[in-house]
N, C-alpha and C positions, 0 to 999 in steps of 0.2 A: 351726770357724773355719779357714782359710784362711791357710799362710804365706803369703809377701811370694812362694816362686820359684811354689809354685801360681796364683798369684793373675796375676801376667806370664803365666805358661803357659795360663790360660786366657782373658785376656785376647788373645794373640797368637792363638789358634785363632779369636777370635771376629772379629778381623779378618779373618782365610782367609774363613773362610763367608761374609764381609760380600762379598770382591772376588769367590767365586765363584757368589754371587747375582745381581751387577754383571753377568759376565759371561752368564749364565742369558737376564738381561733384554734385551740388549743382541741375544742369538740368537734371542728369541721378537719382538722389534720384527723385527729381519733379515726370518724367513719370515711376517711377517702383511703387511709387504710386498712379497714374492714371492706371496704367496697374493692380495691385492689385486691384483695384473698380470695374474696369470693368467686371474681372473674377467673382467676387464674386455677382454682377449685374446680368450674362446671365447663372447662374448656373440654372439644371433642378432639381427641389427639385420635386418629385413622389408622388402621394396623394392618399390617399385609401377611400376617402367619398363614392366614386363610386364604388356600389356591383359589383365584376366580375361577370359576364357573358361569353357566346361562340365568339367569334370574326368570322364575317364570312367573306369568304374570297372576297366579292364585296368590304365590308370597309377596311380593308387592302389595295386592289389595289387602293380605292381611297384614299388611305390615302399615298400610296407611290407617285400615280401619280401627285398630286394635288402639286402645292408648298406650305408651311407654309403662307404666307402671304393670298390663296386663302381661305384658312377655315377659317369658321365661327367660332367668338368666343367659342362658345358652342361644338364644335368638337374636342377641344386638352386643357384637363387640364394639361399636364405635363409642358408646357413652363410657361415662367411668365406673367401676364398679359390675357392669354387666358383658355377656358374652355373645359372640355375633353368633346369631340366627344361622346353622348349618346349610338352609335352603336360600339365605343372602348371598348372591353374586356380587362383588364389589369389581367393577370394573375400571382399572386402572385410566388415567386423564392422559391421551396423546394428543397431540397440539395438530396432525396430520386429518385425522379420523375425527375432530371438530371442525374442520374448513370442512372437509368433503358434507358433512351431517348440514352445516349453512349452505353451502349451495346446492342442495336437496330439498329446500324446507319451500323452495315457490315462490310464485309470489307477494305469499298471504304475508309473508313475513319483511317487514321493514324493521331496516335497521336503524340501531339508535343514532340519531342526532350528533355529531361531533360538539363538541362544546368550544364557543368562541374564549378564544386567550386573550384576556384584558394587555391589551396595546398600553405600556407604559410610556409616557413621552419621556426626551432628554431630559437627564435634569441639567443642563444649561440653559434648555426649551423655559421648563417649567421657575427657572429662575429670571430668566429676560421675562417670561408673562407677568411674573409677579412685580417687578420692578415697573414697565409699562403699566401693569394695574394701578399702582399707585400713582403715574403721573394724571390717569384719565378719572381717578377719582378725585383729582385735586386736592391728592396729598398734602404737598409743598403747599402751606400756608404760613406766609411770613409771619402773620400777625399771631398763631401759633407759634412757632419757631420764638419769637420775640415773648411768648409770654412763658415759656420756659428758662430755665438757667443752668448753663453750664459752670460746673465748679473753676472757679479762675484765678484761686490760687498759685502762687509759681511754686513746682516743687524745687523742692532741693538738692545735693549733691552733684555726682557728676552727669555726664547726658545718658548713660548706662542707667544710674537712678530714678532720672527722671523719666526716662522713656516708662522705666515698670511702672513708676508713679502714673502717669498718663495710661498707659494700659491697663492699670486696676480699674482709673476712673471709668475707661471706657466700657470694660466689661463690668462692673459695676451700673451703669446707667442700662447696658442690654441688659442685664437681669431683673432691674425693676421698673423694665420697660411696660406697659401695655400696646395692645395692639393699634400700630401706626403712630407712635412714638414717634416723633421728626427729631427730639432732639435728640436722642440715643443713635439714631443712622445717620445724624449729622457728628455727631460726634465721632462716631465708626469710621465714617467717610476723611473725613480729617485726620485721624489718628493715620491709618494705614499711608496715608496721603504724605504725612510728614517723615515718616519710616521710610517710602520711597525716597524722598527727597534725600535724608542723611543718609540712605544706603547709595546712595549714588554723589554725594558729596563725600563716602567715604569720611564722615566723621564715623559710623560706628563701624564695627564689625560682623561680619556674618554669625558667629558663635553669639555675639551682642546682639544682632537682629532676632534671632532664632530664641535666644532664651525672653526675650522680651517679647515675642508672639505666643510663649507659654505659655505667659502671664494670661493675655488674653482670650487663647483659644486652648484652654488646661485638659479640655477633656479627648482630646487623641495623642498619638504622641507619635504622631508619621509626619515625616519633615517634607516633605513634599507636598502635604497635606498647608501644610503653614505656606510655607515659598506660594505655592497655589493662591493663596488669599492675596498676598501683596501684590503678584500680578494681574490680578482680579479689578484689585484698587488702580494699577497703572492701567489697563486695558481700557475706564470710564477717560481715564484722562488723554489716553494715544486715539482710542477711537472713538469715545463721542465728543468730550469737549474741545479737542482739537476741531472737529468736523460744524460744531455750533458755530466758532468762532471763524471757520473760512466761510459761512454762510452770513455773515454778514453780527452777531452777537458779541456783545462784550462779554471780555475773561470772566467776568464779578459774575455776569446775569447764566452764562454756562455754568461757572461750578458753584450755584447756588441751587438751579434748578436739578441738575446729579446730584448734588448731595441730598436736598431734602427729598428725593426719593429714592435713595441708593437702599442696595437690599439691608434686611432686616438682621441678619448673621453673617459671621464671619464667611460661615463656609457655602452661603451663597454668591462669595466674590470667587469663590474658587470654579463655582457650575460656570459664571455668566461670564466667565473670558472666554468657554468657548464658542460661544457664539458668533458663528462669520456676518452673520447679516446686522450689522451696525445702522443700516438703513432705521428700522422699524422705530429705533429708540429715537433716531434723529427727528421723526413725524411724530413722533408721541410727544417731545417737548416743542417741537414746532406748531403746534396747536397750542400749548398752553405757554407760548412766549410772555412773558412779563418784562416788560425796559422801567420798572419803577427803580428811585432813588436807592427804594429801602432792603430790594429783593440784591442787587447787585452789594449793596453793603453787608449780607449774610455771606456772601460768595468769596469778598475778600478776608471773611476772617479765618481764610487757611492760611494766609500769610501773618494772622495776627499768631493762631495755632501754634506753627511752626517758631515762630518769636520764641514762643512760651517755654518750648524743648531747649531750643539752640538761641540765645539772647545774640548770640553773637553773627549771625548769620546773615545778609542784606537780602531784599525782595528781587532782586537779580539774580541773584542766586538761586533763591528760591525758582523762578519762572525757567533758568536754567537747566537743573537737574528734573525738574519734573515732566519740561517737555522737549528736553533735549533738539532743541532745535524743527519739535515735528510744526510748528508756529510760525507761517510765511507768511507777511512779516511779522516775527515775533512781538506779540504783546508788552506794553511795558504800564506800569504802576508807578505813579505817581505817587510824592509822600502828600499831596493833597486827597487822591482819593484816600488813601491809607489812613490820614483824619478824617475824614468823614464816616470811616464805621465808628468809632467809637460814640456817635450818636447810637449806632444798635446793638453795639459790639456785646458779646456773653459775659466779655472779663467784666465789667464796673469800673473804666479807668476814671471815669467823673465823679467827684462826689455829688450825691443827690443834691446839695443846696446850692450847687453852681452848676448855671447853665454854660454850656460852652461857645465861648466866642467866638466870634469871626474873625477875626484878625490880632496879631498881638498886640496890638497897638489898646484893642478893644479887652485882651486878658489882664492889661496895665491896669486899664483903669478898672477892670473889674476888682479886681485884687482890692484896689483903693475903696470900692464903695462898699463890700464886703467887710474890709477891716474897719469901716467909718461904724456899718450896721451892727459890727459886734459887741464895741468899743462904748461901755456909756460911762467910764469915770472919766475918760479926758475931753478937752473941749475940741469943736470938729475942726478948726485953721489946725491946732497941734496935731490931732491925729492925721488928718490929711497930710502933713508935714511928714510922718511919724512915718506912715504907709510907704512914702515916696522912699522915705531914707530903708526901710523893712526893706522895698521892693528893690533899690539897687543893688544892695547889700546880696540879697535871694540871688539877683540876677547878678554879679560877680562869681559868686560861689558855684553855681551852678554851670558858667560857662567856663569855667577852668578848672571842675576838677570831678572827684565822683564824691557824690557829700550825702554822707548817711543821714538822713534822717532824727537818729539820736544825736550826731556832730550836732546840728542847729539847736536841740533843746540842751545839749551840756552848755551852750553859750550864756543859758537863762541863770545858771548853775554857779555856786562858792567851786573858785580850788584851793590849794594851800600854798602858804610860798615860806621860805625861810627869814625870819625876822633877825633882826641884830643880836638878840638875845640866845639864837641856834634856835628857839624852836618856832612850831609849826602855827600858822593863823589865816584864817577864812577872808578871801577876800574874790570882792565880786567884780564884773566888767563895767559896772559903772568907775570903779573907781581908777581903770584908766582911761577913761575919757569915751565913754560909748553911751549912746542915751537909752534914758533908764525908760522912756516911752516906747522903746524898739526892743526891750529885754522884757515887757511885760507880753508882747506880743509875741516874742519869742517862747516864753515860759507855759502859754497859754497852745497844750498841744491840738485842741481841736480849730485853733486859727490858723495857726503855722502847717494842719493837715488842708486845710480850704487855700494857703497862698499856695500849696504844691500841688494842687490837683487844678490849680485854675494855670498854671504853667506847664503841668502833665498833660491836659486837656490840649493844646496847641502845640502838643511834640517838641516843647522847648526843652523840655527833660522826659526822662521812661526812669522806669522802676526795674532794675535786674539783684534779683535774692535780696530787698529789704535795700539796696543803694542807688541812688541817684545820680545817672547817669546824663551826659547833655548830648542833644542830638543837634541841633546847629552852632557852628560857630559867625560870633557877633562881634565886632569891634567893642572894645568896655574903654572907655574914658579915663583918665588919671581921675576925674573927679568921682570918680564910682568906685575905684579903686581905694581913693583916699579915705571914705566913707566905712568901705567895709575892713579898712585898716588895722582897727582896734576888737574887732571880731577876729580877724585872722590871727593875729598877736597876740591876744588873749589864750587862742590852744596854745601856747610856746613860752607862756610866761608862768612865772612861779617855778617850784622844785618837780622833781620826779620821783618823789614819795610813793604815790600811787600806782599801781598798776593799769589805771586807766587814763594817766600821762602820755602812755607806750600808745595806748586802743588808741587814744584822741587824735595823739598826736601824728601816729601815721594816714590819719584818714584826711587831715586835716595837712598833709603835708605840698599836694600837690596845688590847693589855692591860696598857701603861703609862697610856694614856687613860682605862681603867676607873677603874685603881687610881688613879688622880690624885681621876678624881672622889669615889671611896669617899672619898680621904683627905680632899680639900675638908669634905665632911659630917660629919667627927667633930669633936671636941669637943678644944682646945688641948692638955688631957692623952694624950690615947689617938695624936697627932701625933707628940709630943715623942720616943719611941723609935726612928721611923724617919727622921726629920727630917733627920736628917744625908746621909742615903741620899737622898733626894726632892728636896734642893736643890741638888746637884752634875747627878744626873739631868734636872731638869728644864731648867738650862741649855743640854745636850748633846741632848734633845730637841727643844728648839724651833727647832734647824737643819731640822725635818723639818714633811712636812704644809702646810696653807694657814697663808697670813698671819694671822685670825683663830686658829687653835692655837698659834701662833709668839706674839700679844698675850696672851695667857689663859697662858703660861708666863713670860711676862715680869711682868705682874702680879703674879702668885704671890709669886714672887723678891722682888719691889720691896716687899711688902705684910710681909716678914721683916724681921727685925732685921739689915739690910747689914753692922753692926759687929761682930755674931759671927760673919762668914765668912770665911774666910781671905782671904786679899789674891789668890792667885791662881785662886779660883772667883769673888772680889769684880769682878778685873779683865774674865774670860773672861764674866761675866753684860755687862758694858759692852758690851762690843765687838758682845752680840748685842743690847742691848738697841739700840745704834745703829743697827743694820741695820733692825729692827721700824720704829723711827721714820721712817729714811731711805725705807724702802718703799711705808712712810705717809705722803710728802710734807712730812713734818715736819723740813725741811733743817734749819732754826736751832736749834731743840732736840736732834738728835744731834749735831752740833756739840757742843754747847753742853755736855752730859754727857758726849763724849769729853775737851775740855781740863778738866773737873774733875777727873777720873780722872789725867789726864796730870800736870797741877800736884800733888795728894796721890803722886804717884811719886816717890820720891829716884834719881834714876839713874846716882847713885855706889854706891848700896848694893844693885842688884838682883842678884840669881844669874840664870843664861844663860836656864832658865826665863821670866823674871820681866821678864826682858828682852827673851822674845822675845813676852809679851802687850804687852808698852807696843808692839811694830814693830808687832803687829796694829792696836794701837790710833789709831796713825800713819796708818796704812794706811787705816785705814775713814773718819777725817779727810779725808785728803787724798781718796779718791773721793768724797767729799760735794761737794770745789772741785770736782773734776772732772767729776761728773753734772751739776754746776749751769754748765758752761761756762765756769771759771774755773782756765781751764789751769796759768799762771803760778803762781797762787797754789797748785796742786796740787803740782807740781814741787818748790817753794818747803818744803811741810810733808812731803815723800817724803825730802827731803834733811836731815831732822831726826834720823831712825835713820838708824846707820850700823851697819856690823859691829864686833866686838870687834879689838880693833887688837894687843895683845898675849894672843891667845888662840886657837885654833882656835875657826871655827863648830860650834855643836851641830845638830844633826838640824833639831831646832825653830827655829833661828835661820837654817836655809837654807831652811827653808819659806818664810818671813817674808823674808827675802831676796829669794826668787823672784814672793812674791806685788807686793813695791812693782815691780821687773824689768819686772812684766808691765803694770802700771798704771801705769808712767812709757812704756813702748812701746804702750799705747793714746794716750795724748796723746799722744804727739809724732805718732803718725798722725790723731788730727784735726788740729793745726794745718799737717800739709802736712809735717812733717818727717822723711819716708819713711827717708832711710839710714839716722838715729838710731834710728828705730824700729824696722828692722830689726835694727839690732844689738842692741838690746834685748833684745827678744822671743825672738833665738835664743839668747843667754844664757838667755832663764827657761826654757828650751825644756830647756837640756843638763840644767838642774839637777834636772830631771822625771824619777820615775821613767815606764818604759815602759807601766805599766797604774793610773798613776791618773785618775781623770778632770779633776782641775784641768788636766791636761794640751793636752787638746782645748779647752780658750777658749783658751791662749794659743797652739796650732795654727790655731785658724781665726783670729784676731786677726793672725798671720804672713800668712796666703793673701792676706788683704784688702791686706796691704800689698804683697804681691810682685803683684797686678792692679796698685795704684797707681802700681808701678814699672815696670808692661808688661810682666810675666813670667809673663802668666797662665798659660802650661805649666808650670811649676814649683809654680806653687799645684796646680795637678791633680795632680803627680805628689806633691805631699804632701798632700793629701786622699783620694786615690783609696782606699789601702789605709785610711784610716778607714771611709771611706762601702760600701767591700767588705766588712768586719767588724759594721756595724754593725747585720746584720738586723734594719732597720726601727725600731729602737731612737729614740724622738723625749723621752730626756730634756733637762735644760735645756742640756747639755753636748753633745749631737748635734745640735740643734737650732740652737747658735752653728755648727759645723761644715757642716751643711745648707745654710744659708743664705751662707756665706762661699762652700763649693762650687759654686754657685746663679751668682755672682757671675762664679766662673773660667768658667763650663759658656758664659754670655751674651757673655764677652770673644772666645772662643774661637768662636761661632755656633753651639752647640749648643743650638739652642733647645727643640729637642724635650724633649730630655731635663730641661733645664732647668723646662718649662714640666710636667711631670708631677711632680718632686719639688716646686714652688713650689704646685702644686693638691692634693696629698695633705699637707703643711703647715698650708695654710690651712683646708681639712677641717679638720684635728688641732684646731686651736687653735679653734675654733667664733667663740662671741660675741665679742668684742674685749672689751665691757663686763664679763667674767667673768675676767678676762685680770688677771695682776699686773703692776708696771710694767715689768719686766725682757721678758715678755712679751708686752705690747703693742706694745714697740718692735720686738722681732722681727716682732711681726705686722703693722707698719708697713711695715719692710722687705720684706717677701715682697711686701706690698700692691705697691710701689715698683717692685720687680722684675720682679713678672706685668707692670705698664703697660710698664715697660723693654722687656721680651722681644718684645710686641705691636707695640711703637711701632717696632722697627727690622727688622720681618719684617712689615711692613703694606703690603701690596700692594694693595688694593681699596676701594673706599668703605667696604662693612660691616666691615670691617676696622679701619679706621678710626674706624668710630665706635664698636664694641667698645672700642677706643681709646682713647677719648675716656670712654667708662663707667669704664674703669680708671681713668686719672686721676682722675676725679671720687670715687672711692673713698677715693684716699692723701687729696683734699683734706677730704674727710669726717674718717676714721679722725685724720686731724694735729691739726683743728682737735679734736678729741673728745680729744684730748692733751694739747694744748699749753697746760694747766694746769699741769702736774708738770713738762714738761721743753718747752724753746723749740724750734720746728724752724723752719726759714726757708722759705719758701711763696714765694719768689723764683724757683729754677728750675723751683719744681712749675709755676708760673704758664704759664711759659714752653714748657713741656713742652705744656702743656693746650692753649696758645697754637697749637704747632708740626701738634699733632694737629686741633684744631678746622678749621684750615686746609685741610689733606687732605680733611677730609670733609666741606667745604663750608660749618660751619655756624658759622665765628669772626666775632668782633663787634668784635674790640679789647680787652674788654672784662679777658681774660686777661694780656694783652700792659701796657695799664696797670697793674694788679695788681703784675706782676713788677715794676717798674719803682720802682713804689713802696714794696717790697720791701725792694728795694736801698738806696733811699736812708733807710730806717729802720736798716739792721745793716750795710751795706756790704760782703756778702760772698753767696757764694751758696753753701758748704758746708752738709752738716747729715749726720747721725748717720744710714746707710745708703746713701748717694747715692753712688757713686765719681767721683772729679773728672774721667772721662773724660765722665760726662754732658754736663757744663757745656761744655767743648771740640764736644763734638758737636751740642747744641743750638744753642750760638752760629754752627756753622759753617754751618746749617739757615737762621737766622734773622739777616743782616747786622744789620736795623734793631736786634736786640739788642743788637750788639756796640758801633754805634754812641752808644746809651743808657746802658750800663753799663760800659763799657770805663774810665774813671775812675776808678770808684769800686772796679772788680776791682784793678786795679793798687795800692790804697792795703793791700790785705789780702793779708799775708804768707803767709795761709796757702793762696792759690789756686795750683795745681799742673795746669800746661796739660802734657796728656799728647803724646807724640809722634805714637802712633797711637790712631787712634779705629776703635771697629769696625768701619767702612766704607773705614777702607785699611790693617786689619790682615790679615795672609794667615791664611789657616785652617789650624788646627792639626789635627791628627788626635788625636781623642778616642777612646778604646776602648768598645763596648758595655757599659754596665752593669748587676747585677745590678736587678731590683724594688727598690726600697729600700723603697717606700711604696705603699700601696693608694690 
C-alpha cells in the first residue's frame, strides 16, 4: 500500500505525462498539416493548351536523360512552375486504343493476377460458431457459475422500474465482463428470457419493452435492432431447448447448458436467430450433456429470475408464455425442485449460519436448537420452552397474513397508551401477559433474522419488497392462536398518538383478522381467557380496513356484556360505534347512542382522560349536524366541551380541543364566514404536531379558505411543500390536500398541471359506486373541477362539448348521491346552461332547471364549489342574475368574490414534481 506523500507524488508525475502527451499531440496535428500542403503543393495537374503532336524519339531520350532541374522553362508544362517542352507530344488516354495496344503486346506479356476477395461468413454463421465454441471449450462450468455472484437484491417500484433496475444490472455485469464471463451471459440469458415471458404475459408494454431494452442495449437506436435481440433470446428457447427436452433432457439441465453458453452480447442474439440449422447446436450440447443435481439447479433459476421482476407471477406461467405450448408433453416444475436451487441459487435466500433442512418438521427443530445455541442468559428446559412458544407464534403470523419484518421487532418495543390522568406512558408486551423470554428473542434482530431464513429456506414464507409473505397454507390450532394472542393485541392496544400506530397497525391487521376469526369459532369457555385482550383490541381495530370490517367489530363489541367493560373502552367503543353508523347513513341512530352515552356521563366526576372521550363524543355529535347541513345546530353542541378552567390541558384534552378547532373552521367556511374560519383553522393548525397526519385535513381545509379569501398564492405556498413530499402518496389525508391544491392550481390558471393531478385522481378512485361516503364526495369534487378547468380554457366547439360531457358527469355522480348528503344542482344547472350555449346545443332546458333550483333552497352554495364559480357564472349569464338575484341576496352565506379568474392576474406557479401517474 501506498502512503498519503507516495500517492500525491505519483499522482503529480501522472499529470506530467498527461500535458506532455498534450503537447506530443498538438506536434503531430502541427506536421500532418504541413505534410497535407505540401502534397497538395507538388501535385502534377496535366494541361491540354498544347495541340498534340508525334513525339520523336531524340525528345524522349532527352527528356529521360536530362534531369528536371536541366530544362528549360519551356520544355515541361506538366510540373508547377515550368513550361511543356514544344517538341513534347502529350497524347491524350483512349480507353479503345489501350485494349487494342494489350492485345498487340504477345505473348511475352502476362497479365496481372486478379486479386482474391476475402469471403466474409454470415454473421448469424459467425455468431452460432462462437456460441458452439464455447460449449466445445467447456465453457459452462457450474463450479464457475457457482463461484460467481449475481446482485440479488429485489428492486423496487413498479415492474417498468424494475425491469430498467434488472437491465442496468445486466448491462452493467457485460461491461465489466472479461472474456468468457459465464456469469454476465447467464445473466443476459435470463434477463431477455424473462422480458419474453412478461411481453407475452402482457404485463408490460411494448413502449415498456422497447424503452427497457434501451437501457441495455443504449448504443443504437434502431428498433428493430432491439425487437431482433428478444427474438434471438426466444429462438434458443423454441429451437434448442425445446428440441433437448423432446430428446429425452430435463427443462433445469436444457436451459442451464444454453444459458452458460449463450452468446456474449446483446446483439449476438439478434445474428443467431437466423440460423436455420438448429441441428449443430443440439450435438454440440449433446456431447457435453451433464444430468448432475447441481448443473439443473443453475437452469431453474430462470424461474427464480423471473420471481425477482414479477413476485407475483406462478412457475406455470412462467413455463406457459415462454414455450407457448411448443413442449409435448409440457414440462412441469415442482415447488420441490424449486427448493432445491436455493442450495446454489445467486440470490442468498439462506443465511450462511443455517443449513437448510429437509423437511419442516426438520426447520422446527432447527429453529429451536439455533435459538438454544444463541441464548446463554436463560436456562435450556426455558429456552426450549421459549423457542417452541417464538416458533408458534412465527408460525401463526406468518400463515395468515404478510408480516413485515420490522412488525415482529416493534413487538420487542414500549408504545404509549392513555393513563387516567389524560397523559401519555410507556408500556411494554410483557405487561399484558406475553413472555418476556419470547420479547428478548424478538428484540434480538440477528436471531429473529436466523428464525426467518430457516422458514424462508423451506418455502414456508418468501420475501417480496422487504414483506413476508406465506407460500402454503397449514391448519393453526386455537392453541397456537391463543399463544400468539397477546402479540397480535398488543399492535391494537394503547392510543394512536403516533404515526406509526397507522404503519403497525395496518400491517398487522390481517393476523389480527385471522385470530379474530379463529376466536369467533370457539366455544364461550376457550374465549374467556383472552377476552379481556380481544375487546379493547377490537375497538382500536376497527379504525382500520373497509367499512364492512369496521361493522363486523362493532358487532362483536355490542354482542358482549357492555356492563363488564370499563367506562373508558365502554365510551371509546361509542364514539366508533357512531362513526360505522354515521358512514352508513344511519344519522338518527348515531345520534341517538352518542347522547345516551353523554347523559350516563357525570361530568362533575370525570378524570382529564374520561373527559377528554365525552369531547370526542361531543365531537362526533356535532359533525352528524354538520354533515347533515345543520350548521347552527353544530356550533350550538361544539360549544357544550369546554376546556378545564382550573387545570392545565392534558395531551389528550388538546387533541380533542383541536379536533372541535377544526370542525367549527369547517362550518364557518360553508356558511360563507371565511375570517372566522380562518382564525380557526390556524389555531387547530399550531396545535398540530409537524408529522401527524390529522394535520393535513385541517391544512387543506385552511387553502380552501385562503382561495375564498382570494389569496390563492398563499394556499400554494402552504401546500406546495406537502404536495413535494408526498411521493404520490393518495391516502384519505393526501387526497383532502390534492384536491384543495387542485382548487389553488385553477384560481392561479394553471390548468395544465391542475388537469393531470385531477385525471391521475380520478384514475385512483375507479367506480364511484365502490367509493365510501367521505370518498365519493372527493370524487365529486374532482368530478366538478375537471368540468371547472375545461369550462374556463374552452376555446373551440369540441371543446366545448367535451364540456358539456363533464358536466353531465357531476350531474350523474350528484344525483347518484344525493341520498346521504343534499347538494344543490342550481349552479351545476347553470354551468351546463353556460356550456351548452358555446357548443351550440342549449334548449333552455338547463337554465329552467337552475332556476327552480333556487327557489326550492335559496342559495347556490354546496360542498366543493368555491363561490368564485357562482360570481363568474353569473357574470357569463345576465338573464341569471336577473332570476335569482333575490333570492341570492336572502342567503347569508353567499360571498361575491372580488376577483374572478378572468380578471385575476396570473401568478407564477413553480414546475412540479410527478405527483401521480
Amino acid at each position: 500500500m501506498y502512503d498519503k506523500e507516495e500517492f500525491v507524488r505519483l499522482n503529480a508525475k501522472i499529470k506530467t505525462y498527461e500535458a506532455q502527451l498534450d503537447t506530443y499531440r498538438r506536434k503531430i496535428a502541427e506536421l500532418e498539416g504541413k505534410l497535407e500542403a505540401y502534397e497538395q503543393q507538388n501535385t502534377i495537374y496535366p494541361t491540354a493548351e498544347v495541340p498534340a503532336s508525334a513525339v520523336s524519339k531524340a525528345a524522349v531520350d532527352q527528356l529521360l536523360s536530362n534531369p528536371v532541374s536541366q530544362l528549360s522553362p519551356t520544355q515541361i508544362r506538366c510540373f508547377p512552375n515550368h513550361q511543356q517542352s514544344p517538341d513534347l507530344e502529350i497524347v491524350p488516354y483512349e480507353p479503345a486504343k489501350s485494349n487494342n495496344i494489350s492485345k498487340k503486346r504477345g505473348l511475352d506479356c502476362v497479365p496481372r493476377p486478379s486479386r482474391k476477395k476475402h469471403q466474409q461468413a454470415p454473421r448469424w454463421i459467425a455468431a452460432g460458431q462462437r456460441v458452439i465454441a464455447n460449449v466445445k471449450k467447456g465453457k459452462f462450468s457450474a463450479e464457475r457459475f457457482r463461484s460467481q455472484n449475481i446482485e440479488s437484491s429485489e428492486p423496487q417500484g413498479s415492474l417498468f422500474e424494475r425491469g430498467k433496475t434488472l437491465a442496468e444490472r445486466a448491462a452493467h455485469s457485460l461491461r465489466n465482463a472479461t472474456y468468457a464471463a459465464t456469469k454476465a451471459q447467464t445473466e443476459l440469458f435470463f434477463f431477455l428470457s424473462a422480458l419474453c415471458v412478461l411481453e407475452t404475459h402482457s404485463t408490460l408494454s411494448s413502449d415498456e419493452i422497447d424503452n427497457i431494452m434501451m437501457v441495455l442495449e443504449s448504443r443504437t437506436d434502431n428498433y428493430r435492432h432491439r425487437r431482433s435481440i428478444l427474438h434471438g433470446a426466444k429462438w434458443f428457447h423454441d429451437k434448442v431447448i425445446v428440441r433437448l427436452c423432446e430428446r429425452g433432457w430435463k427443462l433445469g439441465h436444457a436451459i442451464a447448458v444454453v444459458a452458460l453458453s449463450s452468446p456474449d452480447t446483446p446483439s449476438q442474439y439478434e445474428h443467431v436467430r437466423h440460423d436455420k440449422n438448429a441441428d449443430r447446436f443440439i450435438q454440440a450440447f449433446e456431447n457435453v450433456k451433464d444430468d448432475s443435481k447441481e448443473v439443473e439447479c443453475i437452469g431453474l433459476l430462470l424461474f427464480r429470475y423471473v420471481e425477482l421482476w414479477n413476485p407475483f407471477i406462478r412457475p406455470v406461467d412462467i413455463l406457459t408464455h415462454l414455450y407457448s405450448g411448443s413442449l409435448s408433453p409440457s414440462p412441469t416444475i415442482t415447488n420441490h425442485e424449486l427448493d432445491a436451487v436455493t442450495k446454489y441459487n445467486m440470490f442468498a435466500l439462506i443465511h450462511p449460519e443455517v443449513s437448510p433442512p429437509t423437511s419442516a418438521t426438520s426447520a422446527l427443530q432447527q429453529l429451536i436448537r439455533s435459538t438454544a445455541e444463541k441464548s446463554h442468559d436463560l436456562s435450556a428446559s426455558l429456552l426450549s420452552n421459549t423457542s417452541k412458544h417464538l416458533l408458534d407464534i412465527l408460525h401463526v403470523l406468518t400463515q395468515s397474513a404478510h408480516v413485515e419484518y420490522s412488525l415482529l421487532l416493534y413487538a420487542g418495543t414500549k408504545r404509549k397508551r392513555w393513563t387516567p390522568s389524560g397523559e401519555l406512558e410507556d408500556f411494554s408486551i410483557g405487561d399484558i401477559g406475553f413472555d418476556y423470554a419470547a420479547i428478548e428473542i424478538l428484540r434480538d434482530a440477528k436471531k429473529l433474522d436466523r428464525q426467518l431464513c430457516v422458514l424462508e429456506s423451506k418455502s414456508l414464507i418468501k420475501r417480496y419488497g422487504g414483506k413476508i409473505h406465506i407460500l402454503h397454507n397449514f391448519d393453526i390450532e386455537w392453541a397456537q392462536w391463543r399463544q400468539a394472542a397477546p402479540l397480535i393485541c398488543f399492535y391494537f392496544t394503547g392510543c394512536e398518538y403516533s404515526n406509526r400506530f397507522s404503519e403497525v397497525g395496518n400491517c398487522a391487521l390481517p393476523s389480527f383478522q385471522g385470530f379474530f376469526r379463529a376466536y369467533k369459532q370457539q366455544p364461550e369457555d376457550q374465549r374467556y381467557s383472552v377476552k379481556n385482550l380481544v375487546l379493547p383490541a377490537l375497538v382500536q381495530a376497527s379504525k382500520f380496513s373497509d367499512l364492512p370490517w369496521k361493522k363486523e367489530c362493532i358487532d362483536e363489541i355490542g354482542s358482549e356484556d357492555l356492563q363488564a367493560m370499563d367506562l373508558y373502552t365502554h365510551a371509546s367503543f361509542i364514539v366508533r360505534k357512531a362513526y360505522v353508523l354515521r358512514s352508513d347513513g344511519r344519522w338518527d341512530e348515531s345520534s341517538l347512542v352518542i347522547r345516551e352515552q353523554l347523559c350516563s356521563m357525570n361530568t362533575n366526576d370525570l378524570d382529564p382522560r374520561l373527559n377528554a372521550v365525552r369531547g370526542l363524543l361531543v365531537h362526533s355529535l356535532a359533525s352528524n349536524m354538520w354533515e347533515r347541513e345543520k350548521f347552527d345546530e353544530a356550533v350550538t353542541i361544539w360549544g357544550q366541551w369546554q376546556p378545564p378552567k382550573y387545570r392545565d390541558m392534558t395531551l389528550f384534552e388538546t387533541r380533542v380541543s383541536t379536533r372541535i378547532l377544526t370542525g367549527t373552521g369547517k362550518v364557518m367556511l360553508h356558511q360563507g364566514n371565511f375570517q372566522d374560519a380562518m382564525s380557526s383553522l390556524e389555531s387547530a393548525l399550531r396545535q398540530y404536531d409537524e408529522d401527524v397526519h390529522p394535520r393535513l385535513d385541517v391544512l387543506a381545509t385552511l387553502t380552501d379558505v385562503y382561495c375564498e379569501l382570494g389569496n390563492p398564492k398563499k394556499a400554494l405556498e402552504k401546500l406546495r411543500p406537502v404536495i413535494n413530499l408526498s411521493k404520490g402518496q393518495t391516502n384519505r389525508y393526501y387526497r383532502n390536500c390534492y384536491v384543495s391544491y387542485v382548487e389553488a392550481l385553477i384560481w392561479t390558471h394553471n390548468h395544465e398541471e391542475a388537469e393531470r393531478i385531477l385525471l391521475g385522481l380520478k384514475k385512483h378512485f375507479g367506480e364511484s359506486s365502490q367509493l365510501d361516503r367521505h370518498d365519493r364526495r372527493r370524487y365529486i369534487r374532482i368530478l366538478l373541477q375537471l368540468a371547472q378547468n375545461l369550462h374556463l380554457r374552452a376555446k373551440n366547439q369540441p371543446q366545448w362539448m367535451e364540456t358539456v360531457v363533464r358536466w353531465r358527469d357531476v350531474v350523474a355522480s350528484v344525483a347518484e348521491f344525493d341520498e346521504i348528503s343534499s347538494w344543490d344542482l342550481g349552479m351545476i344547472s347553470f354551468s351546463m346552461h353556460h356550456a351548452s350555449l358555446q357548443s351550440g346545443t342549449e334548449n333552455s332546458e338547463w337554465l329552467e332547471r337552475g332556476i327552480n333550483e333556487f327557489k326550492k333552497k335559496g342559495r347556490f352554495w354546496m360542498r366543493g364549489m368555491a363561490t368564485y364559480w357562482g360570481g363568474y357564472i353569473c357574470s357569463q349569464l345576465p338573464c341569471v342574475v336577473t332570476a335569482v338575484r333575490p333570492m341570492m341576496h336572502k342567503d347569508t352565506r353567499l360571498v361575491w368574490p372580488r376577483q374572478t379568474p378572468d380578471t385575476m392576474p396570473d401568478d407564477e406557479t413553480p414546475d412540479l414534481p410527478d405527483t401521480l401517474d
